[in-house]
C-alpha positions as CSV (number, residue, x, y, z in Angstrom):
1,X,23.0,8.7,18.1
2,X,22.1,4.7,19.0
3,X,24.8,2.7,18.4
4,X,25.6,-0.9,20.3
5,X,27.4,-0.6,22.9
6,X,28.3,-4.4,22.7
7,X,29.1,-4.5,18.8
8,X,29.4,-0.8,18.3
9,X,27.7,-1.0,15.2
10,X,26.0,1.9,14.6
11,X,22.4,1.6,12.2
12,X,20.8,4.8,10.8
13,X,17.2,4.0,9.6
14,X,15.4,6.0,7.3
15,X,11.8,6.3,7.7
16,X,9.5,5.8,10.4
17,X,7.0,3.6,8.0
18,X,5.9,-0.9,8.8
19,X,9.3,-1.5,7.9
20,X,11.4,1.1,8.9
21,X,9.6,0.2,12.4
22,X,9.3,-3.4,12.2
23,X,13.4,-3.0,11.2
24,X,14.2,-0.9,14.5
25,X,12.6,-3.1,16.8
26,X,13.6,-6.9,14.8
27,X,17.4,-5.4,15.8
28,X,16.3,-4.4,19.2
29,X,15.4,-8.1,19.9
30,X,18.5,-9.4,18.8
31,X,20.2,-6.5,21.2
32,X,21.3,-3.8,18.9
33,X,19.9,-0.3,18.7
34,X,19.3,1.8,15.7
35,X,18.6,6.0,15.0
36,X,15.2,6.2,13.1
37,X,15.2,9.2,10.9
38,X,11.4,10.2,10.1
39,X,10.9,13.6,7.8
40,X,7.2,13.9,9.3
41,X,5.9,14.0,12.6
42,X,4.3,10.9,13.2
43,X,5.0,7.1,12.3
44,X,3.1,4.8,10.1
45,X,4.5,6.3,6.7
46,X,0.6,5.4,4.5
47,X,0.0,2.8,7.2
48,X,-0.4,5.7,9.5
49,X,-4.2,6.5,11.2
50,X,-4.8,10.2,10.3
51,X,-7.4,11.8,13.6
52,X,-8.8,14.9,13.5
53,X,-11.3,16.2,16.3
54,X,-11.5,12.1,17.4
55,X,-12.5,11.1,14.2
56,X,-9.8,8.4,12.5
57,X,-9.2,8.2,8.9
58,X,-6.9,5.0,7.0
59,X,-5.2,6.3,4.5
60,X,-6.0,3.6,1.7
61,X,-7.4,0.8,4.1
62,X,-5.1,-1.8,5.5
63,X,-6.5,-5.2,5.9
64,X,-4.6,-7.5,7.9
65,X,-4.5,-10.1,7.0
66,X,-1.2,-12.3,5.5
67,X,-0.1,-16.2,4.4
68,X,3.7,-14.6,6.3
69,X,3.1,-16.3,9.3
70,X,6.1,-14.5,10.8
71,X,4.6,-11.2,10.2
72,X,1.4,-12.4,11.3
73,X,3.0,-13.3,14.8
74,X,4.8,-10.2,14.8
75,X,1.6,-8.1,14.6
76,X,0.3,-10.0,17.7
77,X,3.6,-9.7,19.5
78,X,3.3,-5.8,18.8
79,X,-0.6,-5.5,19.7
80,X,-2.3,-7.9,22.3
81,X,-5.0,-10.0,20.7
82,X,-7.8,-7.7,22.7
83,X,-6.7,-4.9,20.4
84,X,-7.9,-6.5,17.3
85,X,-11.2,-7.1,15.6
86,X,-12.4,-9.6,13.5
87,X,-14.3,-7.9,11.0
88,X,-15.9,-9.3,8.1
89,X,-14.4,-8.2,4.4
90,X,-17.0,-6.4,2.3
91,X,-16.1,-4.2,-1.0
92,X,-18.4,-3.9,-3.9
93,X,-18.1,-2.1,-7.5
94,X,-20.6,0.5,-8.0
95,X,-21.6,0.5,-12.0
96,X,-24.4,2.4,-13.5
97,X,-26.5,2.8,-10.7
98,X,-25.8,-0.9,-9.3
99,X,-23.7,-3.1,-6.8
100,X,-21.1,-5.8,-7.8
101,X,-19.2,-7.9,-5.6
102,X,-15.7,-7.4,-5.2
103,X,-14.1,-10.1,-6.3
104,X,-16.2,-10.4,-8.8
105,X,-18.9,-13.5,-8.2
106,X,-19.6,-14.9,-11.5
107,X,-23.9,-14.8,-10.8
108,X,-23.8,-11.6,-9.3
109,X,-21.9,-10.3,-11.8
110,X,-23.5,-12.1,-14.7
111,X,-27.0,-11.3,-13.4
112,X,-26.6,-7.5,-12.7
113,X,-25.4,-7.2,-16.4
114,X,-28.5,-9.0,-18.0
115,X,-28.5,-11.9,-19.8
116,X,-27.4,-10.8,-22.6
117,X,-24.4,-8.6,-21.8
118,X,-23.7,-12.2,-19.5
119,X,-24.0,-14.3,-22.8
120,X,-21.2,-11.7,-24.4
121,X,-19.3,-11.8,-21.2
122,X,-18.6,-15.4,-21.6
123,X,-18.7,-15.5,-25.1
124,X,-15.3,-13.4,-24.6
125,X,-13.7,-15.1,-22.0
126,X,-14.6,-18.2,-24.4
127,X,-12.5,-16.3,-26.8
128,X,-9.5,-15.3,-24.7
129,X,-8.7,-18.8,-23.8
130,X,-8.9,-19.4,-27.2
131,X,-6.9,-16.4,-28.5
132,X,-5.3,-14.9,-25.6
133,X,-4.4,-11.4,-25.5
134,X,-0.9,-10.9,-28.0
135,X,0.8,-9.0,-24.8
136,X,0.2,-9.9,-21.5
137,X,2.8,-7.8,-19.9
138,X,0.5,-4.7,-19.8
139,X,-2.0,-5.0,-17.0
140,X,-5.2,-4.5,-19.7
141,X,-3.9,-7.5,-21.4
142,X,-2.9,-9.4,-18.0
143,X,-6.3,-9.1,-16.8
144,X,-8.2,-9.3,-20.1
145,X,-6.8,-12.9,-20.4
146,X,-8.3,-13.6,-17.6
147,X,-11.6,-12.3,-18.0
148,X,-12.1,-11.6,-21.1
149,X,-12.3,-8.2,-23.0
150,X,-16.0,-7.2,-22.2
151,X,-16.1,-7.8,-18.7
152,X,-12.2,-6.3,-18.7
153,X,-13.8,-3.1,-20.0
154,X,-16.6,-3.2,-17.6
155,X,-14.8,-4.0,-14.2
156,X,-10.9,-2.9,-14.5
157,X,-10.7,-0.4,-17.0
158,X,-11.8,3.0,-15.6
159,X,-10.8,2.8,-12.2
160,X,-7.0,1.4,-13.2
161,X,-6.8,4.6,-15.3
162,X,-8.1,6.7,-12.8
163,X,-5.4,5.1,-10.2
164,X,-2.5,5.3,-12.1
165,X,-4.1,8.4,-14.3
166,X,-2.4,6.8,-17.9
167,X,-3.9,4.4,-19.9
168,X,-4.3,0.7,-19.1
169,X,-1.8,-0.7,-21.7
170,X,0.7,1.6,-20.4
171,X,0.6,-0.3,-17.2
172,X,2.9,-3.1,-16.1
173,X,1.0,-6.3,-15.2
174,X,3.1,-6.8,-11.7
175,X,0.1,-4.7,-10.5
176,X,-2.8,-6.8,-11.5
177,X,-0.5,-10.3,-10.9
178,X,-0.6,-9.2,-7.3
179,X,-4.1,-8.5,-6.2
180,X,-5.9,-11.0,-9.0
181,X,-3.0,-14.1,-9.4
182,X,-5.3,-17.2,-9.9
183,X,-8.4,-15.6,-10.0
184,X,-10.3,-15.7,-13.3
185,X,-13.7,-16.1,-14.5
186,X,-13.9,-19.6,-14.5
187,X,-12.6,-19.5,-11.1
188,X,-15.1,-17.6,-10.2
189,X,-17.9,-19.7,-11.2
190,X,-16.1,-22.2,-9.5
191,X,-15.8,-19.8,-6.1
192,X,-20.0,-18.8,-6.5
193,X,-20.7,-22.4,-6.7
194,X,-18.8,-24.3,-3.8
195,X,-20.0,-23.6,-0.1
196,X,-19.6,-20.2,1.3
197,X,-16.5,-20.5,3.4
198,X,-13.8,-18.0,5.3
199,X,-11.8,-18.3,1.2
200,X,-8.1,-17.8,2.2
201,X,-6.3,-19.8,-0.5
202,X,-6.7,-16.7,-2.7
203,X,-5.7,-13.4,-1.4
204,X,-8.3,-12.0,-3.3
205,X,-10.8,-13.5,-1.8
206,X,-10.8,-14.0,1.7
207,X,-13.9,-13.1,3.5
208,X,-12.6,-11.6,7.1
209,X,-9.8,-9.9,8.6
210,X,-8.2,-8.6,11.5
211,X,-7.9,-5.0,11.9
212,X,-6.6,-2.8,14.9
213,X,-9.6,-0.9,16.9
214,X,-8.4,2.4,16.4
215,X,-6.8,1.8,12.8
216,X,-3.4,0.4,11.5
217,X,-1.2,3.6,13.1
218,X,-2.7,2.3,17.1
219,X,0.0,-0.4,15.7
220,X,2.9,1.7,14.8
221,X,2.4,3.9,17.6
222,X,3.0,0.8,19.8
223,X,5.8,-0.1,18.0
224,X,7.5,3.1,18.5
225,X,7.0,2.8,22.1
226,X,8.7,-0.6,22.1
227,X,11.6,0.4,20.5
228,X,12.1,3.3,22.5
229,X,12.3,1.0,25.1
230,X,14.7,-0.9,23.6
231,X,17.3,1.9,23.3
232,X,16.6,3.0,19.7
233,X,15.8,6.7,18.9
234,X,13.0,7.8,16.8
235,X,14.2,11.6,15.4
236,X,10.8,13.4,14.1
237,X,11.5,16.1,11.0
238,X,14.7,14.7,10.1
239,X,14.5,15.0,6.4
240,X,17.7,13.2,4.8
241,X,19.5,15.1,2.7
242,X,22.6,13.8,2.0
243,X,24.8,10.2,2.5
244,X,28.2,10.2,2.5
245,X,30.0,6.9,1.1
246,X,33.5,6.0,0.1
247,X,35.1,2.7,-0.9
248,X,31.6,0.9,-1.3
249,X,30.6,1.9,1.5
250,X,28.3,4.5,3.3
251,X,29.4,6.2,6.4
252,X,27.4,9.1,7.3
253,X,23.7,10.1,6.8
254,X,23.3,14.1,6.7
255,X,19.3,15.3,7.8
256,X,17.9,18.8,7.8
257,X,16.0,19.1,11.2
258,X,14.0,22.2,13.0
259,X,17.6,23.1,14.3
260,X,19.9,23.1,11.3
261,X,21.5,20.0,9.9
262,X,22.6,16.9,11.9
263,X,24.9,14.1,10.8
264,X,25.0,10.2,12.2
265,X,27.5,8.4,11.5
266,X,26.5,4.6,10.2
267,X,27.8,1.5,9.4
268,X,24.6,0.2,8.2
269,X,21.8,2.1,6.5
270,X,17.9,0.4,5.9
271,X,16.4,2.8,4.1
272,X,12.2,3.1,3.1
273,X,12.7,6.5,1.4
274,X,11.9,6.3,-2.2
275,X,14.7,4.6,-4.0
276,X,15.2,7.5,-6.3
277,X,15.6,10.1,-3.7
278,X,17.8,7.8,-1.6
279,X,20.2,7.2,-4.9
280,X,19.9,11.1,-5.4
281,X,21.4,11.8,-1.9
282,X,24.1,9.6,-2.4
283,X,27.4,12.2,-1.6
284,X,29.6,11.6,-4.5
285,X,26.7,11.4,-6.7
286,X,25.8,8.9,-9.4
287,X,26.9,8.9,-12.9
288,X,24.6,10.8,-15.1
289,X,23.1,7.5,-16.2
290,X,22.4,6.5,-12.6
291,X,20.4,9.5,-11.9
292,X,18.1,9.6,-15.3
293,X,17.3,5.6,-14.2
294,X,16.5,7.8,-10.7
295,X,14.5,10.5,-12.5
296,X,12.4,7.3,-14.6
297,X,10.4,6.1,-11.5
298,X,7.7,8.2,-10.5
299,X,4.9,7.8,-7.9
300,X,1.4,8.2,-7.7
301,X,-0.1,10.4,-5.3
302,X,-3.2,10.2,-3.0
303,X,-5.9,12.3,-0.6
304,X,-8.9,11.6,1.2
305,X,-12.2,13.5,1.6
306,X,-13.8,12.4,4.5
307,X,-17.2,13.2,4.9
308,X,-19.1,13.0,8.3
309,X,-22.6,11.5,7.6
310,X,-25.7,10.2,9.7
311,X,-24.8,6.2,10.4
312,X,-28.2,5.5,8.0
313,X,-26.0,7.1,5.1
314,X,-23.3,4.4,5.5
315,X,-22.9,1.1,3.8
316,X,-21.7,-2.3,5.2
317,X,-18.9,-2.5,3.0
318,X,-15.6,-1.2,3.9
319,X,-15.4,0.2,0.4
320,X,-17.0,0.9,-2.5
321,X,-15.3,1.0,-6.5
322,X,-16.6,3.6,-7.9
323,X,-16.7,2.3,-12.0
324,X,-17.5,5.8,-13.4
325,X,-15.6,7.7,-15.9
326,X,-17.9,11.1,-14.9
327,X,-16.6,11.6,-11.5
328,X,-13.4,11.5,-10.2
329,X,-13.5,9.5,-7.3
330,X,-11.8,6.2,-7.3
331,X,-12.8,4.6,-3.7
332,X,-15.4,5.2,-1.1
333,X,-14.4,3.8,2.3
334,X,-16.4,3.9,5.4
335,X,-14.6,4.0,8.2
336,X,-17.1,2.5,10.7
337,X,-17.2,-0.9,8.4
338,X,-13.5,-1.0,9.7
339,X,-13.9,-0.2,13.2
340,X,-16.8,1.3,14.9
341,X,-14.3,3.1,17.2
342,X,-13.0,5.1,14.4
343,X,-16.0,6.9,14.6
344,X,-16.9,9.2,17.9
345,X,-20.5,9.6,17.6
346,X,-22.9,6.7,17.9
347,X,-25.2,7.9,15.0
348,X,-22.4,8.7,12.3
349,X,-19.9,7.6,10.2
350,X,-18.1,8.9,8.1
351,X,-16.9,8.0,4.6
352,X,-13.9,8.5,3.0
353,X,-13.7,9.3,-0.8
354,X,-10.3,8.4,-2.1
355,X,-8.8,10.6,-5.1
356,X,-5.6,9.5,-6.9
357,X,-3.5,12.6,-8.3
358,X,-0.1,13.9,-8.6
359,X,1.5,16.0,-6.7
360,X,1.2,19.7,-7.9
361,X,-2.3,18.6,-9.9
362,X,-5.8,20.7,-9.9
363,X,-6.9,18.1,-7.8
364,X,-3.7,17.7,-4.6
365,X,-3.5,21.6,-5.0
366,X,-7.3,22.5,-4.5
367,X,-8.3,24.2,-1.3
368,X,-9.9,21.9,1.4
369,X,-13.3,23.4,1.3
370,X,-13.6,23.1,-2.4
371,X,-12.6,19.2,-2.2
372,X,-15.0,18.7,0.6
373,X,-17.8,20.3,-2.2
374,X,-16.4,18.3,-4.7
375,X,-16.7,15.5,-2.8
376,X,-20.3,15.7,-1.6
377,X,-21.3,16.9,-5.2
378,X,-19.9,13.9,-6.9
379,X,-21.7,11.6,-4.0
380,X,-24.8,13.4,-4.6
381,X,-24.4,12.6,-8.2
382,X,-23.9,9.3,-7.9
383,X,-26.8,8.6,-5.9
384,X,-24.3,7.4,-3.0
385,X,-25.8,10.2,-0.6
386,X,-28.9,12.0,-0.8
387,X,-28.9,15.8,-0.6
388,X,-28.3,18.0,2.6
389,X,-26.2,15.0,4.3
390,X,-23.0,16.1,4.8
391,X,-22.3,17.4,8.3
392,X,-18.3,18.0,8.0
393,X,-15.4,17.4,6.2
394,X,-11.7,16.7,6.2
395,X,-9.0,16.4,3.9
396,X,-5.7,14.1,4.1
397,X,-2.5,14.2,1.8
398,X,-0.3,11.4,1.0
399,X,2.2,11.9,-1.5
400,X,4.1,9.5,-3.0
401,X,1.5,6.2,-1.8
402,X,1.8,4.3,-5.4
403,X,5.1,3.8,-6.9
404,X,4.1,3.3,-10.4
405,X,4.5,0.4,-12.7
406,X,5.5,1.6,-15.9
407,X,7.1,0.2,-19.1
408,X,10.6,1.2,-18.1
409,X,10.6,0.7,-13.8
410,X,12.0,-2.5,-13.9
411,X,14.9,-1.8,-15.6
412,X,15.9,1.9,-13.5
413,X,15.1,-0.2,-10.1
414,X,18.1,-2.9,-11.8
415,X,20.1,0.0,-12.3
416,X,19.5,1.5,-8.9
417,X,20.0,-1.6,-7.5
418,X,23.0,-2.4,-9.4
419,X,24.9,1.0,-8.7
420,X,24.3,0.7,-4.7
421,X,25.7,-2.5,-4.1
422,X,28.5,-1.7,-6.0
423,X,29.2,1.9,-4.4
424,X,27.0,1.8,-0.7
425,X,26.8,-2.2,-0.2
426,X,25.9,-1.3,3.3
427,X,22.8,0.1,2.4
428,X,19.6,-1.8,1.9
429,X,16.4,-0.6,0.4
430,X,13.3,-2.2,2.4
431,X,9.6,-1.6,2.2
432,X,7.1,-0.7,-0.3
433,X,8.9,3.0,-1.7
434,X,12.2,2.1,-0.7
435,X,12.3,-0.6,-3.3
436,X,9.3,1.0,-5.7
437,X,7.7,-2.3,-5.7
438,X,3.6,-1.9,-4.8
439,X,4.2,-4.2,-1.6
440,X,1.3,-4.6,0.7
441,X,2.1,-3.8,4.6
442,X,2.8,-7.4,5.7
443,X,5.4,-8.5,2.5
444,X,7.2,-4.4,3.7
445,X,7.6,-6.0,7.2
446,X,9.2,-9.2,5.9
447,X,11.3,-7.3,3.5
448,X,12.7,-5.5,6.7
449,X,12.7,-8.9,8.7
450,X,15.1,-10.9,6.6
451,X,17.2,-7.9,6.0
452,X,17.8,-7.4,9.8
453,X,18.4,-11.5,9.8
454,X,20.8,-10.7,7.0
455,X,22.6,-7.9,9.3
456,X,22.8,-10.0,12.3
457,X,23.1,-13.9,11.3
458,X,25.1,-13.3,8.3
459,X,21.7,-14.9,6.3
460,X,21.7,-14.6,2.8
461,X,18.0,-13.8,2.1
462,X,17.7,-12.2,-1.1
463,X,15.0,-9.5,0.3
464,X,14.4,-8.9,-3.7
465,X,12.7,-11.9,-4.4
466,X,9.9,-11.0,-1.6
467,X,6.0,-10.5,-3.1
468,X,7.9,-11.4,-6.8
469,X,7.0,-15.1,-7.7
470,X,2.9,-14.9,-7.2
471,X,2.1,-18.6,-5.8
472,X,4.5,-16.8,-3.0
473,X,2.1,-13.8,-2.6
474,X,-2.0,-14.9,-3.0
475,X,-1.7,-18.7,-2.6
476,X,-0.1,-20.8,0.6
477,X,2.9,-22.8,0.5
478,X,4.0,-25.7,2.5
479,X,7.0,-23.0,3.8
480,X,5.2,-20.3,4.3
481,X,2.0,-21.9,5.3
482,X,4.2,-23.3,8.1
């Protein structure tokens, strides 16, 4: 096990995800080792690059781009600059047989729907400033104030449900206040009128990005590396099983491995595992109370049919929303939009069709071969690909990608929260499942940045109120502009 030699402060760290990583090697630069404890068998948690046969998949698309100028940095201190592109951002709604912008652009928008569906549109965003939505904690009556009902229906509607697979009220609005904070139909107008422009003081709207050449895992790969070279250990197929803690403290993480079970004794913990599983390992276990809050949060699950086409087939965006209620299909990606050298042959791409399930589901248990039919059927039906087309296919799993936002996850994360710092104060959820909070990649890193400053300075960050307040997450401050 890694411990510091100096300090002899031994760190167990669970996951091998951005922050798990980006936690490893922040303590390797102030001159303490860690043990990284991975259940899988490569790194990049759903930041990871899926290849098979050469051909590179991103498991839900990862744009980099961030208003964290210290995780910006950090990405460039882990990859030279050569190693990234500069690629412009392109995604589009695809609604009864036509092309929105994504963000929606008030004209394009307005125009594609006729005048006369327009004239309702902003009749009823007219409406909702007048008479806003009764609850806007939901994310249909979040984002309904802020478009209006009709266009809310048209635009948001379907493909939420199909993401989360409940109905739209049942949804928390922390979802939509993360992606669409700021943005609303007047806005927009605003945004289609004033010169076209590299937008970055809405998240939502910026118009290029920087992406690694061979996908986001090319950047956890290297960071592996790096902290290896530190000193740190990175333990592949360790699937934690059990933490030991006494007297508010933990002191030993138990892992299942290929060889039988192995123990590492800790005196810090920085965990990315889901919070519920990491409150269920806890050895004594929680009060009955602590484990139903445990049992409360659940997770949406995710896989990718990727479909090898001719390069003619493809589209310049780097994905597509798919607004129909007859398919199931959420997202169409194509990988070549991203990076040309995700693709191995000259004259194809290859597109990814995103489906959101759960685990156990018709859909996550259906046998490759069928999805790959599924897949091109749906395409074909769409009018997305013409007939005869598809060349290959592959299929990628990711369970667990979407913690979800229910009525009832704030209060079971309080609990969670509430129960470890009282009983295992030494350990510290980080990241994007460890903390069920639908963090992008760069506000996972920070999370794991000020923790580690938290560690070693004696900093008093509170990690909790990362990607929270949204001027902090979609618009520039003065400090974080800086």
């Amino acid at each position: 096990m890694s411990a510091d030699t100096e300090t002899g402060v031994s760190t167990v760290i669970i996951g091998a995800g951005p922050a798990g990583l980006t936690a490893a090697y922040e303590l390797g630069k102030a001159g303490r080792t860690a043990t990284v404890l991975e259940s899988d068998t490569v790194v990049g948690g759903i930041s990871r690059t899926a290849e098979v046969d050469g051909w590179r998949f991103d498991i839900g698309g990862h744009r980099f781009f961030t208003k964290v100028k210290p995780v910006r940095d950090l990405w460039h201190e882990i990859l030279p600059d050569e190693e990234f592109l500069l690629r412009p951002r392109m995604s589009r709604i695809f609604y009864r047989g036509k092309f929105y912008d994504y963000p929606l652009r008030a004209f394009n928008a307005l125009g594609n729907l006729g005048i006369i569906e327009a004239v309702r549109c902003v009749l009823s965003y007219v409406a909702v400033r007048i008479r806003p939505p009764k609850d806007q904690t939901t994310f249909e009556g979040y984002t309904a104030s802020k478009f209006g009902w009709r266009l809310y229906r048209i635009f948001f509607k379907t493909y939420t449900e199909k993401v989360w697979g409940v109905p739209a009220d049942e949804i928390q609005a922390d979802w939509a206040a993360q992606r669409i904070k700021n943005l609303n139909l007047f806005r927009a107008i605003v945004n289609a009128l004033a010169p076209r422009r590299n937008q970055k003081s809405i998240t939502s709207l910026i118009e290029e990005f920087e992406y690694p050449r061979h996908g986001p895992g090319m950047m956890w790969e290297r960071c592996q590396s790096l902290v290896e070279e530190q000193g740190s250990e990175v333990h592949f197929r360790h699937d934690v099983e059990r933490i030991t803690h006494q007297d508010g403290k933990a002191t030993s993480v138990v892992a299942t491995t290929e060889n039988g079970t192995a123990t590492f004794e800790c005196d810090h913990v920085i965990s990315t595992m889901p919070i519920p599983l990491l409150v269920k390992a806890m050895d004594p276990a929680p009060p009955a109370e602590i484990l139903a809050a445990a049992d409360g949060l659940t997770f949406r699950d995710f896989l990718t049919v990727a479909l090898v086409v001719p390069e003619t087939a493809g589209f310049p965006d780097n994905w597509i929303y798919v607004h129909a209620p007859d398919v199931s299909v959420g997202r169409v990606q194509n990988f070549r939009s991203w990076s040309p050298e995700m693709v191995p042959e000259n004259d194809k791409t290859c597109l990814g069709l995103e489906y959101f399930v759960s685990e156990g589901d018709e859909l996550w248990t259906m046998a490759d071969e069928d999805l790959i039919a599924l897949g091109t059927a749906e395409m074909e039906k769409l009018g997305l690909l013409g007939p005869g087309l598809v060349e290959k296919g592959f299929v990628v799993r990711m369970p667990k990608a979407y913690p979800m936002y229910d009525g009832t996850y704030r209060d079971n994360v309080d609990l969670l929260r509430g129960w470890l710092e009282t009983n295992a104060s030494n350990v510290y959820p980080v990241g994007r499942n460890g903390m069920h909070r639908y963090n992008n990649q760069d506000h996972s890193m920070y999370t794991a940045m000020l923790t580690v400053e938290n560690m070693v300075n004696g900093t008093n960050h509170d990690v909790w109120s990362v990607n929270v307040e949204a001027e902090y997450h979609e618009e520039d401050s003065s400090e974080n502009a800086a």
